[in-house]
C-alpha positions in Angstrom: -41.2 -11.7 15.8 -42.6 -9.8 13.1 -41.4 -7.0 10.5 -42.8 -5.3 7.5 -41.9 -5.7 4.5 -42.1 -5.3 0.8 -43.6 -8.3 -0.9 -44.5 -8.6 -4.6 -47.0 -11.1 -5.0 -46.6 -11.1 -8.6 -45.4 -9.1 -11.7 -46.3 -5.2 -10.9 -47.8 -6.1 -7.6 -46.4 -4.9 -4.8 -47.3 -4.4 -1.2 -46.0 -3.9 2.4 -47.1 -6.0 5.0 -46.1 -7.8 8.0 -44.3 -10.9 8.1 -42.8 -14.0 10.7 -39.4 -14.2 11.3 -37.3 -17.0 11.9 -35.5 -17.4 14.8 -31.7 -16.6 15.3 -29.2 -18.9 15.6 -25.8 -18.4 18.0 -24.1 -17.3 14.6 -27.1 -15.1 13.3 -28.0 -11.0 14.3 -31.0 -9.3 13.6 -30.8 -6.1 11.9 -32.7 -3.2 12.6 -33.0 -1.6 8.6 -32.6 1.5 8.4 -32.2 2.1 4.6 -32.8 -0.6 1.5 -31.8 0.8 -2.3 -34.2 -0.3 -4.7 -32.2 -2.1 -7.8 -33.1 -1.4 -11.4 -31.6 -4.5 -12.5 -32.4 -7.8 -11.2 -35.5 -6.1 -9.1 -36.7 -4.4 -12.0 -37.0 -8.1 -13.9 -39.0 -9.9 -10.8 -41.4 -6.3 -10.2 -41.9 -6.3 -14.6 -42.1 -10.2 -14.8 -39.4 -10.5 -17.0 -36.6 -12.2 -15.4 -35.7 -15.2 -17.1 -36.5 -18.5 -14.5 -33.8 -20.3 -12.5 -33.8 -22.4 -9.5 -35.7 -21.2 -6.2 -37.8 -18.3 -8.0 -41.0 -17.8 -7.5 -44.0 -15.0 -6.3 -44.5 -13.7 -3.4 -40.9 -12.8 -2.8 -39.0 -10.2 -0.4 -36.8 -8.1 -3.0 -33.6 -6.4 -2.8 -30.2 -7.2 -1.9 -28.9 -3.9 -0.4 -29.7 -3.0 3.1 -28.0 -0.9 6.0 -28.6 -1.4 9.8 -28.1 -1.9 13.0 -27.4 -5.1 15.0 -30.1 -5.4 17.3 -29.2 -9.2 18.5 -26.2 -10.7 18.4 -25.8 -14.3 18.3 -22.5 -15.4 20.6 -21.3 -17.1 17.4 -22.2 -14.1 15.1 -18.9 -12.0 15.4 -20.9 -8.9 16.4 -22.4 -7.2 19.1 -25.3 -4.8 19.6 -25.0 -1.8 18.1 -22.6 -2.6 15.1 -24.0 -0.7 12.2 -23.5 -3.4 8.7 -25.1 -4.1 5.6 -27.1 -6.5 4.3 -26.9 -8.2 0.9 -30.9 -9.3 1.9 -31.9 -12.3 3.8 -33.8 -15.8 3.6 -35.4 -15.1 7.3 -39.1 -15.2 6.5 -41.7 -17.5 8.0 -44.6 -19.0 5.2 -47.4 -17.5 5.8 -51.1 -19.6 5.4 -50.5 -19.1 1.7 -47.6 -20.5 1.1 -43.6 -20.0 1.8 -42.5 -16.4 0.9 -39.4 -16.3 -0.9 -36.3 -14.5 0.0 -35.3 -13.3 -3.4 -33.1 -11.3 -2.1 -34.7 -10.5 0.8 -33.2 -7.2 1.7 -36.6 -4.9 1.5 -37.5 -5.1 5.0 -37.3 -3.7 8.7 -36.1 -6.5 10.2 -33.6 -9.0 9.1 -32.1 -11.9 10.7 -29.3 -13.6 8.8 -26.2 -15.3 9.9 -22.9 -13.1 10.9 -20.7 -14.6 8.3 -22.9 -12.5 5.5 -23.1 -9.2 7.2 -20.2 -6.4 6.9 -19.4 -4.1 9.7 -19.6 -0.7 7.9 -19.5 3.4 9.4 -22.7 4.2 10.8 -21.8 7.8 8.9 -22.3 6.4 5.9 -26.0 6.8 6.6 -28.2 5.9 3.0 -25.1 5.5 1.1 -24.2 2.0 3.4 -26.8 0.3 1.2 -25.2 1.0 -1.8 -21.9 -0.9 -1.0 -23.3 -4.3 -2.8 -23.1 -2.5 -6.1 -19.9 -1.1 -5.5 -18.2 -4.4 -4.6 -20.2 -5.8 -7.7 -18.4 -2.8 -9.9 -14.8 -3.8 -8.4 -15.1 -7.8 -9.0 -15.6 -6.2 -12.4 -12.3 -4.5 -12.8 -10.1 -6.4 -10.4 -8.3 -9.6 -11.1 -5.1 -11.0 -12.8 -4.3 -9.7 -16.3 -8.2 -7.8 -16.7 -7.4 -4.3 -18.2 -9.4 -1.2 -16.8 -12.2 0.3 -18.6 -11.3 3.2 -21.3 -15.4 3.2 -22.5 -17.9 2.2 -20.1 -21.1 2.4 -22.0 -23.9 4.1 -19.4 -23.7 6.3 -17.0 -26.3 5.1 -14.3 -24.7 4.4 -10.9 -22.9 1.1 -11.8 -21.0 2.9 -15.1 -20.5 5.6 -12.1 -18.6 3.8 -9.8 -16.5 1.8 -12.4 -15.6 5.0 -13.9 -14.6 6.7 -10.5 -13.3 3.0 -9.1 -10.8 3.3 -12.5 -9.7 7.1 -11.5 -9.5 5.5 -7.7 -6.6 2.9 -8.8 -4.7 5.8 -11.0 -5.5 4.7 -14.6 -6.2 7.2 -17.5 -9.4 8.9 -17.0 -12.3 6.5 -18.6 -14.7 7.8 -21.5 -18.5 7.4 -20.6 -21.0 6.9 -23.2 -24.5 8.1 -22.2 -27.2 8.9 -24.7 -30.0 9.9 -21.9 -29.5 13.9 -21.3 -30.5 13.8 -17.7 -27.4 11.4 -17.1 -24.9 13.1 -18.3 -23.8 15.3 -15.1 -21.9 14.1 -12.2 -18.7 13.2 -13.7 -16.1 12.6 -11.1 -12.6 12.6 -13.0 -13.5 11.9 -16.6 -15.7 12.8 -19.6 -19.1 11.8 -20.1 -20.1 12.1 -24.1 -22.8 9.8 -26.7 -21.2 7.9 -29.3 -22.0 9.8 -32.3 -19.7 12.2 -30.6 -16.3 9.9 -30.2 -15.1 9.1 -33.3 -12.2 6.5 -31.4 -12.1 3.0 -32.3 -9.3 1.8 -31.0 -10.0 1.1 -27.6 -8.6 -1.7 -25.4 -11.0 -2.3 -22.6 -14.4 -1.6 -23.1 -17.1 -2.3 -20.2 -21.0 -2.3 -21.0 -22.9 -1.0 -18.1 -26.0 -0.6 -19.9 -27.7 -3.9 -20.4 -28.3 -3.4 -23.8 -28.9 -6.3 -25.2 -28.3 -4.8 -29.0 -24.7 -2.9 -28.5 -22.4 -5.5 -29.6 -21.7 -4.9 -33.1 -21.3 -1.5 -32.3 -18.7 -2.2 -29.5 -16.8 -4.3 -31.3 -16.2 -2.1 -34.2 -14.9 0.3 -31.4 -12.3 -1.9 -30.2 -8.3 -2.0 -31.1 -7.4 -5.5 -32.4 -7.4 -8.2 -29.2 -9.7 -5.9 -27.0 -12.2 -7.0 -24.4 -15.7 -6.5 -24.0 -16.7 -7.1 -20.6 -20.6 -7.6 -20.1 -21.4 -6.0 -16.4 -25.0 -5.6 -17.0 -28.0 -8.0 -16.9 -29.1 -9.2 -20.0 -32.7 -11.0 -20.1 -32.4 -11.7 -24.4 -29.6 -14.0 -26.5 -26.7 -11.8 -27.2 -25.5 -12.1 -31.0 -22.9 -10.5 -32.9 -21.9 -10.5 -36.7 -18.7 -13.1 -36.6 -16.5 -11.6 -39.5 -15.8 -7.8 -37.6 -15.4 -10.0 -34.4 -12.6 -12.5 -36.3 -11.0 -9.5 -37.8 -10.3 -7.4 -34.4 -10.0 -11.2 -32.4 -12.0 -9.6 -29.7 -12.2 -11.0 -26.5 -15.4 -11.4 -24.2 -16.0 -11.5 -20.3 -19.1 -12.1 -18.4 -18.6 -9.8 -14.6 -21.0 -11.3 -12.3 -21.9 -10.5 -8.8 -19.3 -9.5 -6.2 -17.1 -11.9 -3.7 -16.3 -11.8 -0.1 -13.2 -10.2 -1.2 -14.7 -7.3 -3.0 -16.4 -6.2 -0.3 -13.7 -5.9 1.6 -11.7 -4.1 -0.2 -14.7 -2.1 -1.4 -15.2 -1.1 2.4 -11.5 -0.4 2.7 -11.6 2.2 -0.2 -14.6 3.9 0.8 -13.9 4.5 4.4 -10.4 5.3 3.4 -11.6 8.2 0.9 -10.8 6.2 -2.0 -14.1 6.1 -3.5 -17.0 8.1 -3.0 -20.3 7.3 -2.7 -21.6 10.4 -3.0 -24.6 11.8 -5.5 -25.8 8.4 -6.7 -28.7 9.1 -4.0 -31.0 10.5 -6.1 -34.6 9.5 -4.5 -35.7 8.7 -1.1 -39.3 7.5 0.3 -40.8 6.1 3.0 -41.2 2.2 3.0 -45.1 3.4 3.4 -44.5 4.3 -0.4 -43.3 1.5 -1.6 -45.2 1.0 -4.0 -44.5 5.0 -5.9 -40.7 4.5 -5.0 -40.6 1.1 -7.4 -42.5 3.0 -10.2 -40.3 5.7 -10.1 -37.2 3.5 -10.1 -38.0 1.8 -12.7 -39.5 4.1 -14.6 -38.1 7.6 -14.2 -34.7 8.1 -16.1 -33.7 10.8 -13.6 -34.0 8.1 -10.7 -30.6 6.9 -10.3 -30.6 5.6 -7.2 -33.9 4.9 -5.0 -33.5 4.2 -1.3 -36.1 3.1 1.3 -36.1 4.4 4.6 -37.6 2.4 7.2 -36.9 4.1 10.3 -40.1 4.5 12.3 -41.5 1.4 10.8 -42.1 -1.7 12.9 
């Protein structure tokens, strides 16, 4: 079996083409893509060249870690049957071709995907577009949930991650956050709380601060906005050594956490809240293109500051 694909062969060169597919297991599905979302973190960093090198990376790879679908084969060990509508987070389900092994990094951009049961997640076919951006909500929850972690009261950008911490902090009933965003064309869309710059909030005593931005330069300036014993918590991606000046740091005894990628858990309890009204999903959508554009949609999404959200639709493609 074959399936198009995006494949970028190398830093800013990107294509869609058709490629091999491995065969299922009895715990595997194949999923019928209808929708991909284009990250502007760790996909941005493979499509520019930038991201720093770890263990299995490498060019050509399949990118993207967010897809929605529908099971099209269901292994008898798989847990689902034909039909079920799931996401994604991508897939390492692609055949070499006579060049060489194509890397699955994350794998998610593409028609067809076959990956075992275990890492799919049943999800309401109404969701349509919005069921690919569930990865990136679950990642936004592992960031505030846990014992003793104190919710946000600054999240520092408001692109779709600082989004859905802010509205995931009005979800659980906490005091409505502050959002710091110094790009005018993000600054709508609040849900529940304030969106300002930081030459406009003269506070500096706050407890939890989250940096959604990936800025690698903020951290002095954080810190000098934080009460004494308060948290930064790094959610972003960060490609350069973070530093800070020690002596503000020792005099406020700030505190430091590193949020990585979501858990099984958050994604279930991710699902829960969104199906259950909890947390909307709605209006981070801002672009859609056909996986025929591939190529425009990644230039815009990484390069357009209005593009919050870019999403692939593959319907109609083989």
């Amino acid at each position: 079996m074959k399936t198009s694909a995006v494949i970028l062969s190398g830093p800013k060169n990107l294509s869609v083409g058709l490629l091999g597919l491995t065969l299922p297991s009895a715990a595997d599905v194949v999923v019928e893509v209808a929708h991909s979302g284009i990250s502007t973190g760790t996909e941005k960093l493979f499509w520019s060249g930038t991201m720093p090198p770890f263990p299995g990376m490498g060019y050509p790879l399949v990118p993207g870690y967010e897809a929605a679908g529908e099971v099209v084969e269901a292994g008898a060990e798989s847990g689902f049957v034909v039909g079920d509508h799931v996401f994604v987070p991508g897939a390492n389900c692609f055949e070499a071709t006579e060049d060489g092994p194509v890397r699955g990094l994350f794998g998610a951009a593409s028609r067809y995907l076959v990956t075992p049961g275990a890492r799919a997640t049943r999800i309401d076919r109404g969701l349509g577009a919005e069921g690919a951006l569930l990865a990136l909500a679950a990642t936004a929850r592992h960031a505030l949930a846990g014992f003793d972690r104190a919710l946000p009261d600054l999240i520092v950008g408001h692109g779709v991650l600082g989004r859905l911490l802010a509205r995931l902090t009005v979800a659980a009933g906490a005091p409505a956050p502050t959002v710091w965003e110094i790009d005018p064309s993000r600054q709508s869309g609040a849900m529940g709380y304030e969106v300002t710059t930081p030459d406009a909030d003269p506070r500096r005593d706050y407890r939890a601060i989250y940096d959604a931005s990936g800025a690698p330069d903020l951290l002095n300036s954080l810190i000098g906005r934080l009460q004494r014993g308060g948290e930064v918590v790094l959610a972003g991606f960060y490609t350069t050594p973070l530093s800070f000046a020690f002596p503000p740091a020792f005099m406020k005894e700030a505190r430091f956490r590193i949020a990585a990628e979501w858990a099984p858990d958050d994604m279930v309890a991710t699902r829960q809240l969104v199906e259950g009204g909890a947390l909307s999903l709605g209006g981070l959508v801002t672009h859609r293109r056909n996986a025929t554009d591939a190529t425009a949609a990644y230039e815009t999404a990484f390069t357009d500051p209005a593009c919050l959200k870019m999403i692939l639709d593959w319907r109609g493609h083989a």
